[in-house]
PyMOL commands that place a pseudoatom at each C-alpha (Angstrom):
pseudoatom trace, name=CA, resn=UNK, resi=1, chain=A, elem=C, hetatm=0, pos=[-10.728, 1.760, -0.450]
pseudoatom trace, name=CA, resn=UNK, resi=2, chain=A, elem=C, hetatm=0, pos=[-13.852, -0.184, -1.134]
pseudoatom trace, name=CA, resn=UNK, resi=3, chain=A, elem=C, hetatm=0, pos=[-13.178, -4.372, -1.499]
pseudoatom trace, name=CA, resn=UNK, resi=4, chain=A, elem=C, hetatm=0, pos=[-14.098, -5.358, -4.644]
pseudoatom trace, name=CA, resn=UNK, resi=5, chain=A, elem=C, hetatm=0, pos=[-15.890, -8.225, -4.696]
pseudoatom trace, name=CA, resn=UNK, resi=6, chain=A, elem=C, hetatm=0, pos=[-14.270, -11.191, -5.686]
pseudoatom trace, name=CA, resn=UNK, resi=7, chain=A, elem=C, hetatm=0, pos=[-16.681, -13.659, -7.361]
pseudoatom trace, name=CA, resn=UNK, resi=8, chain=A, elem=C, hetatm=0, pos=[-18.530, -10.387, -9.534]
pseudoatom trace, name=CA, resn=UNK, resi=9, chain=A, elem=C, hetatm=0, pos=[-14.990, -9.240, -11.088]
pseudoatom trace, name=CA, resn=UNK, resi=10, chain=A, elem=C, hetatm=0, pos=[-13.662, -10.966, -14.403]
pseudoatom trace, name=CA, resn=UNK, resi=11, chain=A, elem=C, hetatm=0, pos=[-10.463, -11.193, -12.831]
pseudoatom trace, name=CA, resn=UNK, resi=12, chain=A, elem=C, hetatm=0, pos=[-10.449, -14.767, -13.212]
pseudoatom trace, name=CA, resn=UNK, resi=13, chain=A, elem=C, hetatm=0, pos=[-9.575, -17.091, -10.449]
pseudoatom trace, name=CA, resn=UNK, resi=14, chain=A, elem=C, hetatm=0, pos=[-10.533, -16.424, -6.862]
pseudoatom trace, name=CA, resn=UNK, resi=15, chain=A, elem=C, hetatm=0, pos=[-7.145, -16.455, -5.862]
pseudoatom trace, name=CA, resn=UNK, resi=16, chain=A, elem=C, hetatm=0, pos=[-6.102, -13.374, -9.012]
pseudoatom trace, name=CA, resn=UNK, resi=17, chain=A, elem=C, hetatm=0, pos=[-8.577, -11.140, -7.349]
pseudoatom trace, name=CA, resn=UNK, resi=18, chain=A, elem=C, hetatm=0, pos=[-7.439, -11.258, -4.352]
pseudoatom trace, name=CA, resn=UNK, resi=19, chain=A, elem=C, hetatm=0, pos=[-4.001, -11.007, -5.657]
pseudoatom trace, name=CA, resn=UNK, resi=20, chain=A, elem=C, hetatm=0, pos=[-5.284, -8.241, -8.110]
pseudoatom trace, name=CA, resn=UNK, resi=21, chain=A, elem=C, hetatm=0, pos=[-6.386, -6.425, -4.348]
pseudoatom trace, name=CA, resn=UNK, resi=22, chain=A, elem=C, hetatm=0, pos=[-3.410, -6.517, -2.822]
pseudoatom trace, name=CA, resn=UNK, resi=23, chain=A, elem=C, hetatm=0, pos=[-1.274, -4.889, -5.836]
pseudoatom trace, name=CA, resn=UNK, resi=24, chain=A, elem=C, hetatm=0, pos=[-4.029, -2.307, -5.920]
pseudoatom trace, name=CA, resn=UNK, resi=25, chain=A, elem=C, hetatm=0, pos=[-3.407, -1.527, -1.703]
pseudoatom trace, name=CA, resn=UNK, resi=26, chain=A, elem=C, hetatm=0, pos=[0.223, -1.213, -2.814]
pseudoatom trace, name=CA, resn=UNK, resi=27, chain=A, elem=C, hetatm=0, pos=[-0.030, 0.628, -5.971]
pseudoatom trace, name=CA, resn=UNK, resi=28, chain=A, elem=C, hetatm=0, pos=[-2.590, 2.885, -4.210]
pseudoatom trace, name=CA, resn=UNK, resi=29, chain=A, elem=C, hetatm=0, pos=[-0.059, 3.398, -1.147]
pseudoatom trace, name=CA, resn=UNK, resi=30, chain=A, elem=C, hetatm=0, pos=[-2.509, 1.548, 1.083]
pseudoatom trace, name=CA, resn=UNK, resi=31, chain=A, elem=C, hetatm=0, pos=[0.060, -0.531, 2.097]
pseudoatom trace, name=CA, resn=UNK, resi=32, chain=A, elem=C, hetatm=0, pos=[3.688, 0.876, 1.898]
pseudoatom trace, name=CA, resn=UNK, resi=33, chain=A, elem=C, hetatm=0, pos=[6.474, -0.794, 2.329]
pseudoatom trace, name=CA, resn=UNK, resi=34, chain=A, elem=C, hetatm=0, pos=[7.162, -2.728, 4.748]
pseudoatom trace, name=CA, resn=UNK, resi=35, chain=A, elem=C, hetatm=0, pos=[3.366, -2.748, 6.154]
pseudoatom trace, name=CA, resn=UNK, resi=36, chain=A, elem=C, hetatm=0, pos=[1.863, -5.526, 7.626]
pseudoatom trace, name=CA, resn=UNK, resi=37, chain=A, elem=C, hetatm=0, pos=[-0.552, -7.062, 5.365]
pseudoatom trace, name=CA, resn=UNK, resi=38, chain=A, elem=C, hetatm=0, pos=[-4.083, -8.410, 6.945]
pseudoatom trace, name=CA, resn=UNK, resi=39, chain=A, elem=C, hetatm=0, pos=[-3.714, -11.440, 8.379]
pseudoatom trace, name=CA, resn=UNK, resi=40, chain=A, elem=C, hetatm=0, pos=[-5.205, -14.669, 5.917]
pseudoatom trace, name=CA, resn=UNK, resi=41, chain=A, elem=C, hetatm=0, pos=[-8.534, -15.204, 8.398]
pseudoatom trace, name=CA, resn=UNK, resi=42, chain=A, elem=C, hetatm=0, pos=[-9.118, -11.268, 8.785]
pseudoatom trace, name=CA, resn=UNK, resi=43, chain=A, elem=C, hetatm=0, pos=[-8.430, -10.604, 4.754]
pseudoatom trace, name=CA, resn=UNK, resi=44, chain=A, elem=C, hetatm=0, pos=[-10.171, -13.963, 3.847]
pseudoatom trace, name=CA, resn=UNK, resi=45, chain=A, elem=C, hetatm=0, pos=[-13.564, -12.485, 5.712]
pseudoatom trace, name=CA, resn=UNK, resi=46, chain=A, elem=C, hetatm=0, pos=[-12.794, -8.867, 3.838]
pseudoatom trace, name=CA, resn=UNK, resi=47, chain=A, elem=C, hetatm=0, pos=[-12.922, -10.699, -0.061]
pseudoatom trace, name=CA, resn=UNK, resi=48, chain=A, elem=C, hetatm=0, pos=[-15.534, -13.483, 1.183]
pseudoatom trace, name=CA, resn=UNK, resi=49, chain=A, elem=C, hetatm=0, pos=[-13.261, -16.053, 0.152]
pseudoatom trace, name=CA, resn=UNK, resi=50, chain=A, elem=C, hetatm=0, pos=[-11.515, -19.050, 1.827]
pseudoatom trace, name=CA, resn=UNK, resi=51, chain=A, elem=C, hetatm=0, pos=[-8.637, -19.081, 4.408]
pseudoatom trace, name=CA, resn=UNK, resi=52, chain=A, elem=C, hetatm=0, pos=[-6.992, -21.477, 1.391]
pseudoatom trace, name=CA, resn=UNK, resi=53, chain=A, elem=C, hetatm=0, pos=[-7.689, -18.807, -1.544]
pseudoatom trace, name=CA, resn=UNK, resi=54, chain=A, elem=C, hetatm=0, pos=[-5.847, -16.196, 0.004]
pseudoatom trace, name=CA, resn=UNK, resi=55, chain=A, elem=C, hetatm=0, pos=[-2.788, -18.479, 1.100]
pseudoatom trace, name=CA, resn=UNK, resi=56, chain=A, elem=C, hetatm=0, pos=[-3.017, -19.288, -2.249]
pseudoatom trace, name=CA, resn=UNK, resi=57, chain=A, elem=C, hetatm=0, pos=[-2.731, -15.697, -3.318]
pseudoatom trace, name=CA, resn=UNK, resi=58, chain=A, elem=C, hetatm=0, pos=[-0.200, -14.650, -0.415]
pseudoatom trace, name=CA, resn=UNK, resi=59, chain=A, elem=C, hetatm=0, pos=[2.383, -17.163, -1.984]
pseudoatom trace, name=CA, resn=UNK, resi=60, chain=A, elem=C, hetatm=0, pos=[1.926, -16.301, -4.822]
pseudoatom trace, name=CA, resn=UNK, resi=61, chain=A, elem=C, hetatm=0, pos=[2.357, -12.953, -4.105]
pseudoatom trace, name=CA, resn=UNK, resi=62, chain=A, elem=C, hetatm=0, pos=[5.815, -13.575, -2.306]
pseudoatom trace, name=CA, resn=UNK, resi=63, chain=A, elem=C, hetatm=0, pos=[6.889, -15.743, -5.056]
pseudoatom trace, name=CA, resn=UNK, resi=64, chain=A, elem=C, hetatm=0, pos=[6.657, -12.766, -7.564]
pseudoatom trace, name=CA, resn=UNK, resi=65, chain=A, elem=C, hetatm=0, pos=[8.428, -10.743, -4.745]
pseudoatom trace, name=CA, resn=UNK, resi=66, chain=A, elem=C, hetatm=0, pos=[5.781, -8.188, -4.115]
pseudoatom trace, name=CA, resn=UNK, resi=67, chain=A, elem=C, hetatm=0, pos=[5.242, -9.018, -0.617]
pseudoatom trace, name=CA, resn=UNK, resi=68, chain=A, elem=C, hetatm=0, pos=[7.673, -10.764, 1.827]
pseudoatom trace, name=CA, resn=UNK, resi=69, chain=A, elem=C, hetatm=0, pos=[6.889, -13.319, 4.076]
pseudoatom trace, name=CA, resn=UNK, resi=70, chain=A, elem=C, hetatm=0, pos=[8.243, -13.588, 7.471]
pseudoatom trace, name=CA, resn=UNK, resi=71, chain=A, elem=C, hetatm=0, pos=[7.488, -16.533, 9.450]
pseudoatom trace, name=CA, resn=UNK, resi=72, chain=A, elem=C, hetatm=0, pos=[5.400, -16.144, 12.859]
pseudoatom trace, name=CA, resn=UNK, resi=73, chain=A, elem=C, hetatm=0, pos=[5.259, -12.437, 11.791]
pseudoatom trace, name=CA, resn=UNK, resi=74, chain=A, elem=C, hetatm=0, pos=[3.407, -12.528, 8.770]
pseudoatom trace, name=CA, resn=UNK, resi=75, chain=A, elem=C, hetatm=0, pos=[3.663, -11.071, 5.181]
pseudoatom trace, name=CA, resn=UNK, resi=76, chain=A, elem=C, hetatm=0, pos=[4.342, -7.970, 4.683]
pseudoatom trace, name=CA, resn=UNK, resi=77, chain=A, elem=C, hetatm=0, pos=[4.334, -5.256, 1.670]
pseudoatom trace, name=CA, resn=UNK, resi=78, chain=A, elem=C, hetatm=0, pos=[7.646, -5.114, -0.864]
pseudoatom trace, name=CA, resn=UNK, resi=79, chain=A, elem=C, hetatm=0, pos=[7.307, -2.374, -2.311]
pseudoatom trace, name=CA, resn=UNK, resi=80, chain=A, elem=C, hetatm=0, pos=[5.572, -0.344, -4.979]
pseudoatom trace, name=CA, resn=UNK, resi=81, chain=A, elem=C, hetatm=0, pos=[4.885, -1.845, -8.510]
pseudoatom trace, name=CA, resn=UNK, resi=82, chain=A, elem=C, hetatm=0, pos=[7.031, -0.530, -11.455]
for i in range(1, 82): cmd.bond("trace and resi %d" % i, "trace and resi %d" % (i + 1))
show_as sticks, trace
zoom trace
């Protein structure tokens, strides 16, 4: 799946596109449950964004509950999106 990139999408914020990219990997069945989601540097150098912006967006994320975190393992995909 081609990265979209961030900063030439109306998606808003920084940190909604790269939120907006990870529910597309799970939607898309990129990332099934349970997968391993990049870690922040390597996904951070895939969008072209800060380390920070996709924190940001990973907390986010786990907040809503569509990816878990698990600390010193990582975050990791929930589930498909109703």
């Amino acid at each position: 799946m081609d990265t979209p990139d961030p900063k030439a999408t109306n998606a808003g914020t920084l940190v909604e596109a790269v939120m907006s990219a990870i529910r597309q990997r799970i939607a898309a069945r990129i990332l099934t449950p349970g997968a391993r989601l990049p870690s922040i540097r390597a996904f951070a150098g895939t969008m072209q964004v800060s380390k920070s912006t996709v924190v940001e967006a990973y907390e986010r994320l786990a907040a809503e509950g569509t990816i878990r975190s698990r600390p010193g393992s990582g975050f990791f995909a929930a589930g498909p999106l109703a």
